[in-house]
C-alpha positions as CSV (number, residue, x, y, z in Angstrom):
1,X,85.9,39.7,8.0
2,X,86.7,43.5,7.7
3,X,84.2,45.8,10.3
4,X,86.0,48.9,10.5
5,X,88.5,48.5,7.1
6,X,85.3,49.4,5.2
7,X,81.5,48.9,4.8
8,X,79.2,47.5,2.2
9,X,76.0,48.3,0.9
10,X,74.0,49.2,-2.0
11,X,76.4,47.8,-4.2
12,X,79.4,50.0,-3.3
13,X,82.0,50.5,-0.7
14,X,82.8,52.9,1.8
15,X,86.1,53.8,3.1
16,X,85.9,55.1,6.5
17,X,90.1,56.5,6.9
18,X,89.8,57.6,3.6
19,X,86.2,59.3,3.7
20,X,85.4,58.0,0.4
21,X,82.6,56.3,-1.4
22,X,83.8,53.9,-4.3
23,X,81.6,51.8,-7.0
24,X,82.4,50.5,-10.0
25,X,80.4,49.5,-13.7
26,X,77.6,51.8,-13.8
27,X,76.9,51.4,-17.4
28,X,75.8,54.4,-18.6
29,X,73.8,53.9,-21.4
30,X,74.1,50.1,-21.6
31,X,69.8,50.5,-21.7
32,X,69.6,52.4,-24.5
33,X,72.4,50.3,-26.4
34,X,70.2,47.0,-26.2
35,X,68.5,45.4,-28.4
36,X,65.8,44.3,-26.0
37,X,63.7,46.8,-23.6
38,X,64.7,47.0,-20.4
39,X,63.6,46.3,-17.4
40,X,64.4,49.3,-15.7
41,X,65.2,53.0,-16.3
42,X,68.8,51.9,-15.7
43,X,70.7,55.4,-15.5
44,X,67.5,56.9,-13.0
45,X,67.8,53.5,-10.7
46,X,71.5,54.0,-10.2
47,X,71.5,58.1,-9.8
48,X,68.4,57.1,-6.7
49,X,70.5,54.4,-5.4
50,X,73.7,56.9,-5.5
51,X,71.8,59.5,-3.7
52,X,71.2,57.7,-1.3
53,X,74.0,56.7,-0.7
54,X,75.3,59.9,-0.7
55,X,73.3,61.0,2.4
56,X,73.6,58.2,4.1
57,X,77.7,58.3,4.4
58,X,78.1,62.0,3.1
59,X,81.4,61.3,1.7
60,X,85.0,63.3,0.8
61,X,85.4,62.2,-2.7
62,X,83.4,59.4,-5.0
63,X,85.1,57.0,-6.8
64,X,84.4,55.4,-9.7
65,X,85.7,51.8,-10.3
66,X,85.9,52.2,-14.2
67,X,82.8,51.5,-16.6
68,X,81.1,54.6,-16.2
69,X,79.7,54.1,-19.5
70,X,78.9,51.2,-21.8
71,X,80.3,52.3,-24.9
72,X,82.7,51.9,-27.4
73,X,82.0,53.2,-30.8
74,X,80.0,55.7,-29.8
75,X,78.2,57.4,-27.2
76,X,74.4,55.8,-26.6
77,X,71.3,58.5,-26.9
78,X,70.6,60.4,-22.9
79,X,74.2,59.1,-21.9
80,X,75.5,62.9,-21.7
81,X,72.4,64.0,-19.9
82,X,72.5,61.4,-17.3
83,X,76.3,61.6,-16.8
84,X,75.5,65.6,-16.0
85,X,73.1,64.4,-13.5
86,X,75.3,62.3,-11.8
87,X,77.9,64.5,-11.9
88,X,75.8,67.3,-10.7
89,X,74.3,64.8,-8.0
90,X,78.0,64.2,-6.6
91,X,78.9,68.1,-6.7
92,X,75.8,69.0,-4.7
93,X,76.6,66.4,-2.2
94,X,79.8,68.4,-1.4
95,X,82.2,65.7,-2.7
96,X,84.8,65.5,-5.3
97,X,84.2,62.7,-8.5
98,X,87.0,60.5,-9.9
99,X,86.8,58.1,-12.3
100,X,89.1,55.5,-13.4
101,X,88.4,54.5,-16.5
102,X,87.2,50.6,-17.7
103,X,87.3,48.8,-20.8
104,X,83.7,50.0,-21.7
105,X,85.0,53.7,-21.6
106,X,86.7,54.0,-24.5
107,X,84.4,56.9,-25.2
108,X,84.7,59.2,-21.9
109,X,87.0,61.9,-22.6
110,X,84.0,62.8,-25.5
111,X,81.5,63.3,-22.5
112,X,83.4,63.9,-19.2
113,X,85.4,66.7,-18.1
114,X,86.3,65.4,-14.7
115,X,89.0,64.2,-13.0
116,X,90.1,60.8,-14.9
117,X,92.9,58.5,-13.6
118,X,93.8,55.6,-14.5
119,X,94.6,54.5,-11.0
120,X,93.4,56.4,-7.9
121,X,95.0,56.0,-4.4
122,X,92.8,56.7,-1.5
123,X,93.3,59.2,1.1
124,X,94.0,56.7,3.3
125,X,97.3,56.4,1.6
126,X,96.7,52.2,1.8
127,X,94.3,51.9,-1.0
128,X,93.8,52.3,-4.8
129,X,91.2,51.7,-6.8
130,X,90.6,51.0,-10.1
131,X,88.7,48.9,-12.7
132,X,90.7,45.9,-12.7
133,X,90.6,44.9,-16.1
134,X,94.5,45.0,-16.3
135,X,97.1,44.7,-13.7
136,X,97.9,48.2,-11.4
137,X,100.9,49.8,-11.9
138,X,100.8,50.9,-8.6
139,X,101.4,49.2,-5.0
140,X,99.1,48.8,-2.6
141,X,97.7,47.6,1.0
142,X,94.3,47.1,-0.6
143,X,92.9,47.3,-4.0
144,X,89.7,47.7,-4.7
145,X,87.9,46.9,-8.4
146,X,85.4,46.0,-10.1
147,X,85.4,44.5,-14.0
148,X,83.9,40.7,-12.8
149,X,80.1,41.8,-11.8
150,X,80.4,38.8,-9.0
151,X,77.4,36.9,-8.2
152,X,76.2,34.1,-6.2
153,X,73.3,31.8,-6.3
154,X,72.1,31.0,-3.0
155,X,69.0,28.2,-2.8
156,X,68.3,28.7,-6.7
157,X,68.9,32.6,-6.3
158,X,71.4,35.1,-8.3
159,X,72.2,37.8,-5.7
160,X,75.4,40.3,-6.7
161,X,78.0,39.9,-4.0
162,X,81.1,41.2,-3.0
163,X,84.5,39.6,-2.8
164,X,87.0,39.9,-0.5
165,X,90.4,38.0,-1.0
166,X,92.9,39.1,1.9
167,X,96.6,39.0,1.0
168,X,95.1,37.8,-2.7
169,X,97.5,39.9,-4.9
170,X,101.5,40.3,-4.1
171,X,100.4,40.0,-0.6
172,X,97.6,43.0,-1.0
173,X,93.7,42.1,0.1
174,X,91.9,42.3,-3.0
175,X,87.8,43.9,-2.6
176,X,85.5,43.2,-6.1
177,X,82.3,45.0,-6.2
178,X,79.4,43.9,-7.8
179,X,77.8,46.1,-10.9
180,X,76.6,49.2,-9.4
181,X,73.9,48.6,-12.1
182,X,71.0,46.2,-11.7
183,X,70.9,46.2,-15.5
184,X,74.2,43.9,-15.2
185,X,73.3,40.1,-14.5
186,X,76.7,38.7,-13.0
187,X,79.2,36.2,-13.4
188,X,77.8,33.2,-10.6
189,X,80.9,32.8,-9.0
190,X,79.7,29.3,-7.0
191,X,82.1,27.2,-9.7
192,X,84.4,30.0,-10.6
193,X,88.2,29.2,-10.5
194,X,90.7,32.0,-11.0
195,X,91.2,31.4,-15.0
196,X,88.0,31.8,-15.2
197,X,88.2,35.5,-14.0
198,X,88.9,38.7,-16.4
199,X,90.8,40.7,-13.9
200,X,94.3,39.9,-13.7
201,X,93.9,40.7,-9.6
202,X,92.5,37.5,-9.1
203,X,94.5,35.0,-9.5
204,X,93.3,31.9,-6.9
205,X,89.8,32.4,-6.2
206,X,89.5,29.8,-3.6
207,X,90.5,32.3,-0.6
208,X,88.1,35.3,-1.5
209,X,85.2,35.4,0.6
210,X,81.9,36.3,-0.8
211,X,79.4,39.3,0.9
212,X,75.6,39.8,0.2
213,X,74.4,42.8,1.6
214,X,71.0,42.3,2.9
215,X,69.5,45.8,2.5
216,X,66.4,45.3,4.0
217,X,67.9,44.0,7.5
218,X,70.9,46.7,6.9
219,X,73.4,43.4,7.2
220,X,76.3,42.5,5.9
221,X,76.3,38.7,4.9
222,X,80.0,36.8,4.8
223,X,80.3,33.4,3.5
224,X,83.4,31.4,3.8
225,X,85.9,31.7,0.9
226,X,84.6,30.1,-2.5
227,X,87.2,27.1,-1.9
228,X,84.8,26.0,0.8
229,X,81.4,27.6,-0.8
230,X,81.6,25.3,-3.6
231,X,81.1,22.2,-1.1
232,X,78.2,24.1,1.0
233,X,76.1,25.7,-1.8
């Protein structure tokens, strides 16, 4: 698996050649929008973990893989005041925010003045992101997206993973991060064929290869691809 191509952890991905931070479904809002309490301060768990993040890789330029928010009708109470934050939290790190925007953002040009694409190509020149809810327009080496909120149960336990399908689409490797937000339960992705993905990206899911990061031991955690999961776990 991929050791210099990128790194993992906390739920996003780092780009080393391109010297950018990318993560994808924060879910801004998606808290206050439910009818049940939850569990956590959602937005404050995600700007922590983002800071972090920040000073730990000090990135160029932080992507975001679409689903910034969680609305669609209209814009959940504190959504505009965390969104600042974030955006403020970027901006103070020294680094440049896109977003590209998912099907949960139909409201984000009412809230966000930033730089919005609907497809963003790294500085790497190999790899675009975006949210991966509909097919990219553009080619690339690698895309990376997110859309899916992958998951796998390992010994009765729902851990959010990443996937990693080289060559996966028109020959391109194929990277799905998990929801940056902990609010977000995941797909389990154990018995999960491709028509039984949204993103149009993956298409055979036996070949992608699923990664828990242990953040405790600061590790990295590659299975073999799901085609050969389904028989271990």
């Amino acid at each position: 698996m991929p050791t210099t191509e990128f790194s993992l952890a906390s739920r996003s991905v780092f780009v080393p050649d391109a010297d950018a931070l990318v993560l994808a479904d924060v879910h801004l809002g998606k808290g206050a929008a439910s009818s049940v309490d939850a569990p956590l301060e959602a937005a404050e768990d995600s700007i922590s973990r983002l800071k972090l993040r920040l000073e730990s890789r000090e990135p160029s330029t932080v992507v975001i893989a679409g689903d910034l928010l969680d609305s669609f009708d209209s814009v959940p109470r504190g959504v505009e005041a965390d969104l600042a934050e974030l955006r403020d939290l970027v901006a103070d790190a020294g680094a440049s925010l896109v977003v590209t925007p998912g099907n949960h953002d139909t409201m984000l040009e009412d809230v966000f003045d930033g730089t919005v694409a609907d497809e963003y190509r790294l500085a790497d020149g190999e790899t675009v992101v975006c949210h991966g809810h509909d097919a990219p327009e553009s080619t690339a080496e690698r895309y990376i997206v997110g859309h899916d909120h992958p998951a796998l149960s390992v010994d009765g336990r729902k851990l959010p993973c990443f996937l990693y399908g080289p060559g996966a689409y028109d020959g391109a490797d194929v990277l799905v991060c998990p929801a940056f937000t902990r609010l977000a339960r995941g797909a389990t992705v154990n018995d999960m064929y491709g028509r039984h993905f949204q993103s149009p990206l993956i298409r055979d899911s036996d070949g992608f290869h699923p990664a828990i990061r242990d953040e405790p031991g600061a590790e990295t955690l590659w299975f073999p691809p799901l085609g050969e999961c389904r028989r271990l776990l």
